[in-house]
C-alpha positions as CSV (number, residue, x, y, z in Angstrom):
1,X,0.0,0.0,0.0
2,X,1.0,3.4,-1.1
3,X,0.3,5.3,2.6
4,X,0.6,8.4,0.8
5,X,-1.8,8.4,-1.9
6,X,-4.1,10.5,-1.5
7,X,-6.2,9.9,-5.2
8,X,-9.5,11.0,-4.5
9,X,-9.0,12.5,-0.9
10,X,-10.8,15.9,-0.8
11,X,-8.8,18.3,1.5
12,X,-9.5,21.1,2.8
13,X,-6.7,23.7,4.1
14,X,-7.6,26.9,5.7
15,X,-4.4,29.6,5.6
16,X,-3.9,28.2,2.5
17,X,-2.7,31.3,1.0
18,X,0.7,31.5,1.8
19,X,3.7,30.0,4.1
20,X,3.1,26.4,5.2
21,X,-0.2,26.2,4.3
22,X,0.1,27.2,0.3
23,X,3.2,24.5,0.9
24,X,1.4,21.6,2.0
25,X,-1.6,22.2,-0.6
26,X,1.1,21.6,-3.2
27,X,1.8,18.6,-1.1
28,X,-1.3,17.3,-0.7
29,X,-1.8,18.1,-4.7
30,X,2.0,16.1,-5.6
31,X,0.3,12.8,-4.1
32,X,-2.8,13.0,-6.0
33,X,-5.2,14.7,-3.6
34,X,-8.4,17.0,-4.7
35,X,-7.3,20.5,-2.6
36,X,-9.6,22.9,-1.5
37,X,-7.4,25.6,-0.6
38,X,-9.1,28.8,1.9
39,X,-8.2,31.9,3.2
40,X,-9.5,35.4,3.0
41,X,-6.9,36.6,0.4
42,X,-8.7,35.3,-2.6
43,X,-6.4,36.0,-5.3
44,X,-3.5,34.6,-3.6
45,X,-5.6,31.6,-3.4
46,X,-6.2,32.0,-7.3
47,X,-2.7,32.0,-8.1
48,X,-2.1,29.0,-6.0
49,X,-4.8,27.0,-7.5
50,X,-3.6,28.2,-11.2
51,X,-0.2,26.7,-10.1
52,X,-1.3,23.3,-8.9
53,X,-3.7,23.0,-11.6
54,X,-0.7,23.5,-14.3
55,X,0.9,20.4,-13.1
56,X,-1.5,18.2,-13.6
57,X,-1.7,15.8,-10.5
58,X,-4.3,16.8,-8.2
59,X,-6.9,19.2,-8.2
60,X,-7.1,22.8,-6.5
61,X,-10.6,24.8,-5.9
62,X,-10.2,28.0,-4.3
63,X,-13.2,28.9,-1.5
64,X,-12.3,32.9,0.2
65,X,-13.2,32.5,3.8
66,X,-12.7,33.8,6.8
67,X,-12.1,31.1,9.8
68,X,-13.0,33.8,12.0
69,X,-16.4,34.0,10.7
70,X,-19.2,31.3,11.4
71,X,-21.2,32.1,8.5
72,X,-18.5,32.4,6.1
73,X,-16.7,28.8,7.2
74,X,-20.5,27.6,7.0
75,X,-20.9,29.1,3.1
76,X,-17.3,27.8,2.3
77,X,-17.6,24.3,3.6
78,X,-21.4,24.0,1.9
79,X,-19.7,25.1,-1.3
80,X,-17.5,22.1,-0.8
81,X,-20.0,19.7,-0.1
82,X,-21.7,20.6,-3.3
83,X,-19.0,20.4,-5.5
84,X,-17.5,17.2,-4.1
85,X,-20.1,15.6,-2.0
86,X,-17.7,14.7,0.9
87,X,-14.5,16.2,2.7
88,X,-12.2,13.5,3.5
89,X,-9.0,15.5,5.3
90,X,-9.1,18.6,6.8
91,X,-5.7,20.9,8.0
92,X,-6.8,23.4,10.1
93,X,-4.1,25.8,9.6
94,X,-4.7,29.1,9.7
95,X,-3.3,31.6,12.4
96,X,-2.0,34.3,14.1
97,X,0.8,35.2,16.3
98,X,-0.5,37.6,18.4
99,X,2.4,39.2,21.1
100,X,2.2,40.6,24.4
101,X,1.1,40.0,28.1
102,X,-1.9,40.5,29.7
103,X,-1.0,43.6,30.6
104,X,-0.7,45.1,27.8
105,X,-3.1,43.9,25.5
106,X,-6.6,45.2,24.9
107,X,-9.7,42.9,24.5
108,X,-10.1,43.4,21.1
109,X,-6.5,41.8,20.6
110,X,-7.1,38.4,22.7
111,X,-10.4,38.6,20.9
112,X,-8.7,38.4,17.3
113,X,-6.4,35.8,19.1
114,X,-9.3,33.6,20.3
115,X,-11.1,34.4,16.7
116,X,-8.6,33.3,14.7
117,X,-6.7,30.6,16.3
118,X,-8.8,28.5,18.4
119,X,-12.6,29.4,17.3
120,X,-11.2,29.3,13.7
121,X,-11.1,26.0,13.7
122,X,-13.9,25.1,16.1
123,X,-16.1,26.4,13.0
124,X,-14.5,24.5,10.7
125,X,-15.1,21.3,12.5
126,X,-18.3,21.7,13.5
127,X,-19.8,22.0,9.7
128,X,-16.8,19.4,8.4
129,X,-17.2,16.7,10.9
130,X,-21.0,16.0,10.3
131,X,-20.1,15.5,6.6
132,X,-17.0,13.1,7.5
133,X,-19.5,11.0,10.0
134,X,-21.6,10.7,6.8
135,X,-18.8,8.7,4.9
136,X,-17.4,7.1,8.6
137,X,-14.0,8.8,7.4
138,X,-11.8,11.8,7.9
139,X,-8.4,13.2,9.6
140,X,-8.0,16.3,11.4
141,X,-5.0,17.5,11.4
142,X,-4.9,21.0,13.7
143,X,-1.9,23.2,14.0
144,X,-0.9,23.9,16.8
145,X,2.5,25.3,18.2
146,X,5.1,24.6,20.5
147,X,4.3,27.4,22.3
148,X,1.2,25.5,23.0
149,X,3.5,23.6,25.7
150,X,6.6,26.0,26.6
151,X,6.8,29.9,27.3
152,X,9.3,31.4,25.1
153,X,12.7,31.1,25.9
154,X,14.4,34.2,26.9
155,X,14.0,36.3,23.9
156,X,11.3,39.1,24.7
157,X,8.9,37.3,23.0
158,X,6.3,37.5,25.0
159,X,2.8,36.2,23.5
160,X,0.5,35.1,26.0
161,X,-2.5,35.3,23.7
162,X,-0.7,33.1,21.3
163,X,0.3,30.5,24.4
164,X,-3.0,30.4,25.3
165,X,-4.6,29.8,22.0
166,X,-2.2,27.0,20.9
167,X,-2.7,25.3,24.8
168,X,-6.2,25.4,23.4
169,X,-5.6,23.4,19.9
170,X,-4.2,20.9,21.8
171,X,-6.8,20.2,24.5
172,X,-9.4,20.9,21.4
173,X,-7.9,18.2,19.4
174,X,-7.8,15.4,22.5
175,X,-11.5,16.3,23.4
176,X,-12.2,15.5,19.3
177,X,-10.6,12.6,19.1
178,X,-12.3,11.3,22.0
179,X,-15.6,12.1,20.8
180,X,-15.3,11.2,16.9
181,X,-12.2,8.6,16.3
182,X,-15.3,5.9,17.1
183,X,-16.8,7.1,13.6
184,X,-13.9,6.6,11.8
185,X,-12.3,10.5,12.3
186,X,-9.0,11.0,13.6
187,X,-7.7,14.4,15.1
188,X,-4.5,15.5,15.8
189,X,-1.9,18.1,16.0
190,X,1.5,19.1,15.1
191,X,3.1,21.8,17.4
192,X,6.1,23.5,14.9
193,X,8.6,25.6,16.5
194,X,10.3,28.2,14.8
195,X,9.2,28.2,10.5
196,X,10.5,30.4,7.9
197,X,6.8,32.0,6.5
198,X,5.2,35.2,5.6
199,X,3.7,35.3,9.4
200,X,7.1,35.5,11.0
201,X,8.8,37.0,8.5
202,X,8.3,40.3,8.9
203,X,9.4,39.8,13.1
204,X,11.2,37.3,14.3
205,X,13.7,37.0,11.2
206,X,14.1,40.8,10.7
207,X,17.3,41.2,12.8
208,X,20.5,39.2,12.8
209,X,20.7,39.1,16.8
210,X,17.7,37.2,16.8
211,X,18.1,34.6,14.6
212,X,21.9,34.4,16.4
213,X,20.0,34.0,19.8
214,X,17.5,31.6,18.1
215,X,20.3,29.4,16.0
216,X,22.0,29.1,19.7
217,X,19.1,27.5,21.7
218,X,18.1,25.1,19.0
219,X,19.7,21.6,18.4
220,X,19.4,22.2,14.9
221,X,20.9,25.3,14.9
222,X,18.4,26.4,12.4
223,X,14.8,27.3,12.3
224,X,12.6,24.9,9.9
225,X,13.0,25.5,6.4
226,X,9.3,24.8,4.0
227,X,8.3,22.0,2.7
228,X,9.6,20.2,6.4
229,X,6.2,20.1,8.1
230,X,4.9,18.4,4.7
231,X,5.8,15.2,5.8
232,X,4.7,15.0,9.3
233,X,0.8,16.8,8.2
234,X,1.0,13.6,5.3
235,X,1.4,11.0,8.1
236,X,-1.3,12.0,9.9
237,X,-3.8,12.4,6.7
238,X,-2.2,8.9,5.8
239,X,-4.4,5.6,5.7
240,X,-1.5,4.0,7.7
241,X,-2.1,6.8,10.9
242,X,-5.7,5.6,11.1
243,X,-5.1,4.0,14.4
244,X,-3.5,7.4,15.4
245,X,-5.8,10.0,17.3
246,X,-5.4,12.9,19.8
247,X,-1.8,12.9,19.5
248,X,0.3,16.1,19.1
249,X,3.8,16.0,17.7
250,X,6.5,18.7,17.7
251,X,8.5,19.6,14.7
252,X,11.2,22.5,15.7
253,X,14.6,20.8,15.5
254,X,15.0,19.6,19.2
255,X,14.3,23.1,20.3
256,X,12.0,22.3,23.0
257,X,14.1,19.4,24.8
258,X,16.8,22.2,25.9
């Protein structure tokens, strides 16, 4: 058995525009999968799709939504359902990195925190998971963060809405796969540390005496580099992680045994 075929598999990404989302819809799309790629930046999504679709494997449809949203993750998943009649894999992906302590931040920034990163995908799931019970199939695959189980180290990073949230994903996913994994739906979660992407481009790689500070505490003296969290999301969507569920594993290069 091929465990990464994924012929046929409809899969849906949210933060699919860019970073590690856009990367493992072309994943997904290399081994055959039908991709429904979302995000609120529609014609990032449209180049993306116009992309996979030039290379002839599998499929990409692109569906604007906004996780944040309940009646735009309801409109987006229906539009699925109509045009494919199942969802089969879903990577709840999409996320913020909210910084700052709680006493600093205002309500209406935990509130784009909670939104976005933890309610973000409680949407999702809640119109995708009646339409996986309807098949007795599906993996979850949430995103989480390492930051989900350690404070940052000391770099004055301070994100306590972001801690939070990702603590969240985790506890989400374990409650989920204790309720559905009996109806043939696994959920899980993969806790990266440190990625190169558009979200953390534009902070935590901007100065040389952070990435110095960074390449010191990691084993890997590196942060991760795309297309490395491809493999570890493909596991989990795999036929041969079936008997996996409510697990979380950390991809950051040995960064948080130190």
């Amino acid at each position: 058995m091929n465990l990464f075929d994924f012929k046929d598999r409809v899969t849906v990404i949210t933060g699919a525009s860019s970073g590690l989302g856009a990367d493992a819809a072309r994943a997904f799309a290399e081994h055959g999968a039908d991709v429904v790629i979302m995000a609120r930046r529609k014609e990032k999504l449209d180049t993306l799709a116009e992309e996979i679709n030039a290379k002839g494997k599998g499929k990409a449809f692109a569906v604007q939504c906004d996780v944040s949203n309940e009646e735009s993750v309801k409109n987006a998943v229906d539009s699925v359902k109509e045009r494919y009649g199942k969802i089969d894999i879903l990577l709840n992906n999409a996320g913020i990195a909210t910084g700052g302590t709680i006493e600093t931040l205002s309500d209406e920034e935990w509130d784009k925190a909670i939104n976005v990163n933890l309610k973000g995908i409680i949407y999702m799931s809640k119109y995708v998971v009646p339409i996986m019970k309807e098949k007795n199939y599906g993996r979850i695959i949430n995103i989480a963060s390492i930051n989900a189980l350690f404070a940052d180290k000391p770099m004055a990073l301070w994100r306590h809405p972001y801690n939070m949230t990702k603590a969240g994903v985790i506890g989400l996913t374990r409650g989920m796969a204790a309720s559905y994994t009996q109806f043939g739906i696994t959920t899980n979660a993969i806790c990266p540390g440190l990625f190169e992407s558009e979200m953390t481009a534009n902070t935590l790689f901007k100065t040389e005496e952070f990435m110095k500070m960074y390449n010191g505490l990691c084993p890997a003296s590196r942060p991760g580099s795309r297309g490395e969290l491809n493999a570890p999301i493909l596991f989990f969507a795999s036929e041969g992680a079936g008997y996996v569920s409510g697990q979380y594993l950390l991809v950051d290069g040995g960064f948080s045994i130190v």
